[in-house]
Biopython code that builds the backbone (N, CA, C, O; Angstrom):
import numpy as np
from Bio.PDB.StructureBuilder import StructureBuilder

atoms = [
    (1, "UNK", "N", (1.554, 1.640, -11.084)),
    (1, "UNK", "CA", (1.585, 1.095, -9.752)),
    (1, "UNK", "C", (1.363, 2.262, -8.788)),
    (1, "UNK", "O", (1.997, 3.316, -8.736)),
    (2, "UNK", "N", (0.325, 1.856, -8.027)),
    (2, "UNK", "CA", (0.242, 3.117, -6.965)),
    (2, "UNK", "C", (0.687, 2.511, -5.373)),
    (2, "UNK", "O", (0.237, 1.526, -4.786)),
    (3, "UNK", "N", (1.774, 3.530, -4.921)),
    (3, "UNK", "CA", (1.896, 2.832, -3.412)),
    (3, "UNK", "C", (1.418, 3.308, -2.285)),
    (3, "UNK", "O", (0.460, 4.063, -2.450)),
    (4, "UNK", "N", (1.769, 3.122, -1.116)),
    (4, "UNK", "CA", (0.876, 3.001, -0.663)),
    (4, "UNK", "C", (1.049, 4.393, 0.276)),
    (4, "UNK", "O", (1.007, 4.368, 1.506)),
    (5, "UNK", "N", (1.195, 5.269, -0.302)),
    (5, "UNK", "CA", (1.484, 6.944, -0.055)),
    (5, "UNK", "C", (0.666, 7.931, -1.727)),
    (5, "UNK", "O", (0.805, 9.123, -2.005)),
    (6, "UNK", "N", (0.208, 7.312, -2.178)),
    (6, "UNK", "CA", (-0.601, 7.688, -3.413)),
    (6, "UNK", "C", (0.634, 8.189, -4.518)),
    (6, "UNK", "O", (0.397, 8.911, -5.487)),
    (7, "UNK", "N", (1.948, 7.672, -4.180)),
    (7, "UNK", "CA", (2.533, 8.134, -5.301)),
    (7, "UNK", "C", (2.470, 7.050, -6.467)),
    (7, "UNK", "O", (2.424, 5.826, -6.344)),
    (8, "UNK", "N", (2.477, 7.571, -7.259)),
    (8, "UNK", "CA", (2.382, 6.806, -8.676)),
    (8, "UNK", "C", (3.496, 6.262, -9.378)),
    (8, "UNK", "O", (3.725, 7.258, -10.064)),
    (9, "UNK", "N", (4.324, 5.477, -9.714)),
    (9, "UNK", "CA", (4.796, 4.995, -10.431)),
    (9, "UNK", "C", (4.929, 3.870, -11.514)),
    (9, "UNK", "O", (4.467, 2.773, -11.203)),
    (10, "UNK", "N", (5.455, 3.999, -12.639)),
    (10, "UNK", "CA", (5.218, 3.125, -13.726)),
    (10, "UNK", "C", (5.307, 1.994, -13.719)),
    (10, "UNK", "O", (6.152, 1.904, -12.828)),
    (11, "UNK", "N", (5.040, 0.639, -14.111)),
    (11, "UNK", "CA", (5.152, -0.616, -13.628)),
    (11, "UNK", "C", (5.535, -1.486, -14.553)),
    (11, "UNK", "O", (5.031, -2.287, -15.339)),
    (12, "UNK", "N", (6.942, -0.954, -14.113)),
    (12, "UNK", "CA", (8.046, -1.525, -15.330)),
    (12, "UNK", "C", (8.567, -2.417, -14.294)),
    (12, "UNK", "O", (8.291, -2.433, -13.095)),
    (13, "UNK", "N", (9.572, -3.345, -15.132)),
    (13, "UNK", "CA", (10.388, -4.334, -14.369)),
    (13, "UNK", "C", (11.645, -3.818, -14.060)),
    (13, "UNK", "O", (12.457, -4.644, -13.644)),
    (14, "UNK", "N", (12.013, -2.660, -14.158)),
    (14, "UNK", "CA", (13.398, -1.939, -13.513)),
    (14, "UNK", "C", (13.008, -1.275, -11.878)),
    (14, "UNK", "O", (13.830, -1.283, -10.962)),
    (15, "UNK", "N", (11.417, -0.649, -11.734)),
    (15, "UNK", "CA", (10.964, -0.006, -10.779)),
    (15, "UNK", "C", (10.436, -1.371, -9.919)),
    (15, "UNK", "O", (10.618, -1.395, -8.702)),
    (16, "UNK", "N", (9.867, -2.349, -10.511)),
    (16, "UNK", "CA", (9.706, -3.299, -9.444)),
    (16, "UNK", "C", (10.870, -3.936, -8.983)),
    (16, "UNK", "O", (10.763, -4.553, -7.923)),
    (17, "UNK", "N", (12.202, -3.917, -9.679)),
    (17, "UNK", "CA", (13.098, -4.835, -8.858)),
    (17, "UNK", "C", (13.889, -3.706, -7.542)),
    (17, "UNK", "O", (14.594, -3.895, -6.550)),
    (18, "UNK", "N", (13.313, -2.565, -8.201)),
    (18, "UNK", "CA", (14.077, -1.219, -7.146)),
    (18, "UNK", "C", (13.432, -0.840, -6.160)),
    (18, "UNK", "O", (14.002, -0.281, -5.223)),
    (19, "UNK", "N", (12.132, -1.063, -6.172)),
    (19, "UNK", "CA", (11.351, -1.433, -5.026)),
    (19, "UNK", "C", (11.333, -2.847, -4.367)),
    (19, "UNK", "O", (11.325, -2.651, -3.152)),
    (20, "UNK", "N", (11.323, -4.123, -4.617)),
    (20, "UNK", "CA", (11.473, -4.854, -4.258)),
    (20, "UNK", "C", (13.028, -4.737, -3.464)),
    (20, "UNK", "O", (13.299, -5.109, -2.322)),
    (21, "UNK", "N", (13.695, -4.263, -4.211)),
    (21, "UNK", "CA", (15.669, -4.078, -3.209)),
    (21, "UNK", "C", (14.879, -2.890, -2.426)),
    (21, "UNK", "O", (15.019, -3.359, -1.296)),
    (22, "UNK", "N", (14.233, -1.825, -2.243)),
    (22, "UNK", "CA", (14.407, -0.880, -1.279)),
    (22, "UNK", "C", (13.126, -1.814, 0.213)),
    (22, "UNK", "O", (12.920, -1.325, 1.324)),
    (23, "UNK", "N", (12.814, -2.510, -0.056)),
    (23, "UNK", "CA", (12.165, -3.446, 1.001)),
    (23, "UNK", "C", (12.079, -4.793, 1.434)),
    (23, "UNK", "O", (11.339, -5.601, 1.997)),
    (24, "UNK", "N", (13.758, -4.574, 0.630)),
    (24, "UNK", "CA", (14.674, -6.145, 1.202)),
    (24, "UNK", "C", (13.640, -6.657, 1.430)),
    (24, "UNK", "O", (13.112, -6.752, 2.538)),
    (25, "UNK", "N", (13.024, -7.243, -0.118)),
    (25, "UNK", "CA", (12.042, -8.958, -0.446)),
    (25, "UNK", "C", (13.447, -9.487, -0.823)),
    (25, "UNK", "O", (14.350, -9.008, -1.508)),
    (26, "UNK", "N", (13.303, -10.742, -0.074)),
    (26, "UNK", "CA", (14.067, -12.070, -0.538)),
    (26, "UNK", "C", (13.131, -12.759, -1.371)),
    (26, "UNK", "O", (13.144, -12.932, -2.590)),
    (27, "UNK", "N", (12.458, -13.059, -0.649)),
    (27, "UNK", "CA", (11.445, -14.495, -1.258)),
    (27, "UNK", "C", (9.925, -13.318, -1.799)),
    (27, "UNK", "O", (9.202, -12.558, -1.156)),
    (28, "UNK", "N", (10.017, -13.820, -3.702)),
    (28, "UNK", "CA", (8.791, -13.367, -3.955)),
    (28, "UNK", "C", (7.558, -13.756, -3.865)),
    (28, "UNK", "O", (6.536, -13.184, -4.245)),
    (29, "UNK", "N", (7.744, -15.102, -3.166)),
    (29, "UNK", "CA", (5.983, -15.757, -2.699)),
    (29, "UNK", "C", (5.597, -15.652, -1.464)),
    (29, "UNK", "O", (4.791, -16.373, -0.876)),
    (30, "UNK", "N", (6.323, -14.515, -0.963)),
    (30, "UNK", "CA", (5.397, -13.965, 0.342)),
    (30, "UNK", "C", (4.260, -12.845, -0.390)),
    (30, "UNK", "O", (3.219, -12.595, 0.218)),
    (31, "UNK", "N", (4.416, -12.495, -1.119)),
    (31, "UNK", "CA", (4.129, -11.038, -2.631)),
    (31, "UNK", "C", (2.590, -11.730, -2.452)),
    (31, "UNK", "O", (2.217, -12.895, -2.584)),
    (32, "UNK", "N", (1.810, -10.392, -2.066)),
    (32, "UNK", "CA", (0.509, -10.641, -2.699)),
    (32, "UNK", "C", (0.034, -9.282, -3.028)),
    (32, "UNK", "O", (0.097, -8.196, -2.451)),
    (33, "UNK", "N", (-0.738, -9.927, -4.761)),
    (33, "UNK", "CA", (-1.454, -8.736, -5.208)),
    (33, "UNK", "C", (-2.906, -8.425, -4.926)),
    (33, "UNK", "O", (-3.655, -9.400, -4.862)),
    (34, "UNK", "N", (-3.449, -7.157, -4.739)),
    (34, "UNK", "CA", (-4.644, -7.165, -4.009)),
    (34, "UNK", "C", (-5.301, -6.333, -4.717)),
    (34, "UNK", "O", (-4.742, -5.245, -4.850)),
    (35, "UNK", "N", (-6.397, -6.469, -5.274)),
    (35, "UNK", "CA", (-7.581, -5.077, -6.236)),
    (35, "UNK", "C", (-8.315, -4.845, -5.241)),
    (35, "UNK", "O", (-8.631, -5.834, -4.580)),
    (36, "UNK", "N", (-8.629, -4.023, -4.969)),
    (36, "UNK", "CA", (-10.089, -3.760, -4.382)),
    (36, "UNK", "C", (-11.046, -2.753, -5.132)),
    (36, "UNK", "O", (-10.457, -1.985, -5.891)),
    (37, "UNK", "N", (-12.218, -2.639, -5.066)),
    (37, "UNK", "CA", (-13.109, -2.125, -5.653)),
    (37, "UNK", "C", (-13.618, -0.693, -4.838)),
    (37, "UNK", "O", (-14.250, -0.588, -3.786)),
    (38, "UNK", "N", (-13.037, 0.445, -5.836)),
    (38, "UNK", "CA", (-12.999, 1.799, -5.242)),
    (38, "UNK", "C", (-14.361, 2.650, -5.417)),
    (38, "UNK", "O", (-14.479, 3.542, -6.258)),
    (39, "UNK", "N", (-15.489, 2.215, -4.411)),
    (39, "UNK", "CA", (-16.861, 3.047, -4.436)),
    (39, "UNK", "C", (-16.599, 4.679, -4.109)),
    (39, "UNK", "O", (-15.612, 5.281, -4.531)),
    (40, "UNK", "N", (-17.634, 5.278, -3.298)),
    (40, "UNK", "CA", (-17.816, 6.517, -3.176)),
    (40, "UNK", "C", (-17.047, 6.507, -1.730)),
    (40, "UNK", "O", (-16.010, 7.069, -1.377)),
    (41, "UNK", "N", (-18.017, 5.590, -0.981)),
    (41, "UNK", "CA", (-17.491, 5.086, 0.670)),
    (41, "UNK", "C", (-16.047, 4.876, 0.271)),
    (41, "UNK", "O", (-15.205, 5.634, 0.752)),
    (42, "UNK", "N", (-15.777, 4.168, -0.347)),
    (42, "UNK", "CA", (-13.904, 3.798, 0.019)),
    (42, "UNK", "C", (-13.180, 5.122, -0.286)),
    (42, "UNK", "O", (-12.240, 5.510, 0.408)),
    (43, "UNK", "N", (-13.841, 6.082, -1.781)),
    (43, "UNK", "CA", (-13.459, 7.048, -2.650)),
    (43, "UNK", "C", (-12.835, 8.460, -1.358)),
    (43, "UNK", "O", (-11.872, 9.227, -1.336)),
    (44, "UNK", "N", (-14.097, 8.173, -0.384)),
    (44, "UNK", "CA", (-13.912, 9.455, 0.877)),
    (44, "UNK", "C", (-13.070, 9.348, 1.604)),
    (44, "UNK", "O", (-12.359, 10.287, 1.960)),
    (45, "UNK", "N", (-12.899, 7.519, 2.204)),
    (45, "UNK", "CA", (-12.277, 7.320, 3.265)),
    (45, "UNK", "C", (-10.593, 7.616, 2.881)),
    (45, "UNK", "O", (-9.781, 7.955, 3.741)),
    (46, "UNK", "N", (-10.211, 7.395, 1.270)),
    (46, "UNK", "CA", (-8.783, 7.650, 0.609)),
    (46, "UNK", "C", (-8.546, 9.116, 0.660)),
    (46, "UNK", "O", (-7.562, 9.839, 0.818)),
    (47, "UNK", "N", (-9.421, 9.230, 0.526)),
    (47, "UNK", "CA", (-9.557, 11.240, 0.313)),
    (47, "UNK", "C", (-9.051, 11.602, 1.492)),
    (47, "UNK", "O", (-7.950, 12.132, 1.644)),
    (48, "UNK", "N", (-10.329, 11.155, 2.901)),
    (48, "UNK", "CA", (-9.500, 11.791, 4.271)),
    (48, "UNK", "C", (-8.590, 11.312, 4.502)),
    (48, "UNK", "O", (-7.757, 12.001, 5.091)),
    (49, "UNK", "N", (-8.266, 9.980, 4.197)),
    (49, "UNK", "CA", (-6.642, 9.461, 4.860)),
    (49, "UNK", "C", (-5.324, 10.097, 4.182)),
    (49, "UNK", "O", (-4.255, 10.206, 4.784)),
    (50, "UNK", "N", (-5.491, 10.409, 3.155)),
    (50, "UNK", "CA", (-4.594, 11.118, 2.496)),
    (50, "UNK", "C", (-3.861, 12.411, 2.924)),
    (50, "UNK", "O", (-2.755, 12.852, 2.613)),
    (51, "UNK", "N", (-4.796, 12.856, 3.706)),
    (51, "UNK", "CA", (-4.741, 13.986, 4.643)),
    (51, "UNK", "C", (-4.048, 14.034, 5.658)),
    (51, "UNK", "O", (-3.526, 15.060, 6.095)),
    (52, "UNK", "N", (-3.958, 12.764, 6.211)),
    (52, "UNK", "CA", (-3.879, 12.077, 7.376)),
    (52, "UNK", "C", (-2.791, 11.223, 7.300)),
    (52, "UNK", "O", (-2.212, 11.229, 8.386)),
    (53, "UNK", "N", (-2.537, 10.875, 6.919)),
    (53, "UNK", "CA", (-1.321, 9.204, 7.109)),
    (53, "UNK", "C", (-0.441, 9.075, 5.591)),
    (53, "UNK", "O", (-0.865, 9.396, 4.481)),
    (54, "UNK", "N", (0.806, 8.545, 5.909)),
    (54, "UNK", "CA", (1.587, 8.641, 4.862)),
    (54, "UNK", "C", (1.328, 6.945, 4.137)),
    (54, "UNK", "O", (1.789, 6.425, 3.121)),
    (55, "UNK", "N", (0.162, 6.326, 5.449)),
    (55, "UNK", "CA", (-0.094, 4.821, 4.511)),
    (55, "UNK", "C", (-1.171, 4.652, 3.950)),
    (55, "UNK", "O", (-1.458, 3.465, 3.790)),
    (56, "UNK", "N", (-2.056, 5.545, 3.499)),
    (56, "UNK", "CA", (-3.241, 5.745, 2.979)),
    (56, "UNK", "C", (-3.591, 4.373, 2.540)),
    (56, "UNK", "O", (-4.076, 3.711, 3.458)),
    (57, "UNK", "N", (-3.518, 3.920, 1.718)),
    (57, "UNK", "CA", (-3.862, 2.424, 1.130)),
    (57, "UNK", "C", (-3.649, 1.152, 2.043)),
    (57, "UNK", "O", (-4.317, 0.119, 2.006)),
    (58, "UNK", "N", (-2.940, 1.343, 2.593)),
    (58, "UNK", "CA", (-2.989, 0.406, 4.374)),
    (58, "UNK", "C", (-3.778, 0.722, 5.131)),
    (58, "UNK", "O", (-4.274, -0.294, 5.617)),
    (59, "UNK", "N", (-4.456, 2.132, 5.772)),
    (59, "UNK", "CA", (-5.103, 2.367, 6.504)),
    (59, "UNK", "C", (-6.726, 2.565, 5.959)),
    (59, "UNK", "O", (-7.726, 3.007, 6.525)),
    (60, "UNK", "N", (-6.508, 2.064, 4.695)),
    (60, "UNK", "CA", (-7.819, 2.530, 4.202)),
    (60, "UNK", "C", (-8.609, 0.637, 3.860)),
    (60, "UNK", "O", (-9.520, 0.078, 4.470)),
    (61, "UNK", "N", (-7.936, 0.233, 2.903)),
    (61, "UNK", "CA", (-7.760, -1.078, 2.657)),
    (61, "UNK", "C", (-7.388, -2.484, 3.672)),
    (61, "UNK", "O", (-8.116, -3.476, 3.636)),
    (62, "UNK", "N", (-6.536, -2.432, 4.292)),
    (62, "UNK", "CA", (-6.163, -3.137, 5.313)),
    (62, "UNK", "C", (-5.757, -2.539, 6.863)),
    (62, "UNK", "O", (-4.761, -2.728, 7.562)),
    (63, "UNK", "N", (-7.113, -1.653, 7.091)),
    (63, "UNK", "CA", (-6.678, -1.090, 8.904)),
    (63, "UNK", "C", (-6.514, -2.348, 9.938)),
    (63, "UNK", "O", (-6.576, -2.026, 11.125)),
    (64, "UNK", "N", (-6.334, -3.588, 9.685)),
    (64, "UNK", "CA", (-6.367, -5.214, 10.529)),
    (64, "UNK", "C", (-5.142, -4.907, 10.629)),
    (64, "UNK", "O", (-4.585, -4.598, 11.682)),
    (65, "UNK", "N", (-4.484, -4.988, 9.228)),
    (65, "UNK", "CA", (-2.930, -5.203, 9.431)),
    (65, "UNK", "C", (-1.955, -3.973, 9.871)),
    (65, "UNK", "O", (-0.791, -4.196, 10.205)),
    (66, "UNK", "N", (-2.616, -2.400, 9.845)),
    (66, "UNK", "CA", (-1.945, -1.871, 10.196)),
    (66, "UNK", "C", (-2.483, -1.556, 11.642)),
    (66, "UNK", "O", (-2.409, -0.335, 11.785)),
    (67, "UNK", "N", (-2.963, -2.113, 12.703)),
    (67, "UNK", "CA", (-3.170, -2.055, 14.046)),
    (67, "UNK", "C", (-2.331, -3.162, 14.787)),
    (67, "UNK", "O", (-2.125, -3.222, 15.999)),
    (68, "UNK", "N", (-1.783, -4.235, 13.577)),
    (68, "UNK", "CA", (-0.993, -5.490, 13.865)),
    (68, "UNK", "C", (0.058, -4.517, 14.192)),
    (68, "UNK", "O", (0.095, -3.881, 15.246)),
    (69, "UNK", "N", (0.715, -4.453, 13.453)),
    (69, "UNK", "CA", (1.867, -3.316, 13.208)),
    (69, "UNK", "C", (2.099, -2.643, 13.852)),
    (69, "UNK", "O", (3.201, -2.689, 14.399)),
    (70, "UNK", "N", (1.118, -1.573, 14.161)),
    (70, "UNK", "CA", (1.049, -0.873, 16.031)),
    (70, "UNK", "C", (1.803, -1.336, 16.793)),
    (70, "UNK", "O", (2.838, -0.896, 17.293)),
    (71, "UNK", "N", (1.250, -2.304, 16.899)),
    (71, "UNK", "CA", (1.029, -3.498, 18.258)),
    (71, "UNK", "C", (2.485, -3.863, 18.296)),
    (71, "UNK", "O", (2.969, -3.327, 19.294)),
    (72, "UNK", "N", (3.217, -4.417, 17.760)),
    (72, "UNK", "CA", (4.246, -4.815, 17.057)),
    (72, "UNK", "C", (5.525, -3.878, 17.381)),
    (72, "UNK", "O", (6.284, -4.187, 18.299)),
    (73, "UNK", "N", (5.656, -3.154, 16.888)),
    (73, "UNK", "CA", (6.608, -1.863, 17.343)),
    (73, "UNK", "C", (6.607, -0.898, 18.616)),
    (73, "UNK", "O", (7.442, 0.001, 18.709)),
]
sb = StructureBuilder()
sb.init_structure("model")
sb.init_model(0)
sb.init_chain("A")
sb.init_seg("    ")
for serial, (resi, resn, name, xyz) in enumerate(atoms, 1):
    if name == "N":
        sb.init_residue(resn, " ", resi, " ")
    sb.init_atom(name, np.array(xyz, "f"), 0.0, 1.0, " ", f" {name:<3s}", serial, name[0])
structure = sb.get_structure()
């Protein structure tokens, strides 16, 4: 499992329920899983954001929802 700070962890069912408690999920059918397909273009844009932002995979993958979020706070 990679989150969404490029750290890596194993994707066991002890680390998903310890992540799921560290982001107080109640309800698991709000949960969506998402692949996306990692070209050269996406390969760069992870590269510089990585550099840049501790949400790399939000800002790279979903920049909609993290300008919501902005907005929001």
């Amino acid at each position: 499992m990679v989150m969404d700070d490029l750290e890596v962890k194993p994707m066991c069912t002890t680390s998903t329920f310890t992540l799921l408690n560290k982001f107080n999920v109640k309800e698991l059918g709000v949960l969506e899983e998402k692949v996306v397909d990692l070209g050269m273009d996406k390969g760069v844009r992870v590269f510089k954001a990585s550099l840049q932002s501790k949400s790399v995979l939000t800002d790279v993958f979903l920049p909609k929802l993290k300008q919501e979020v902005k907005w929001e706070t």
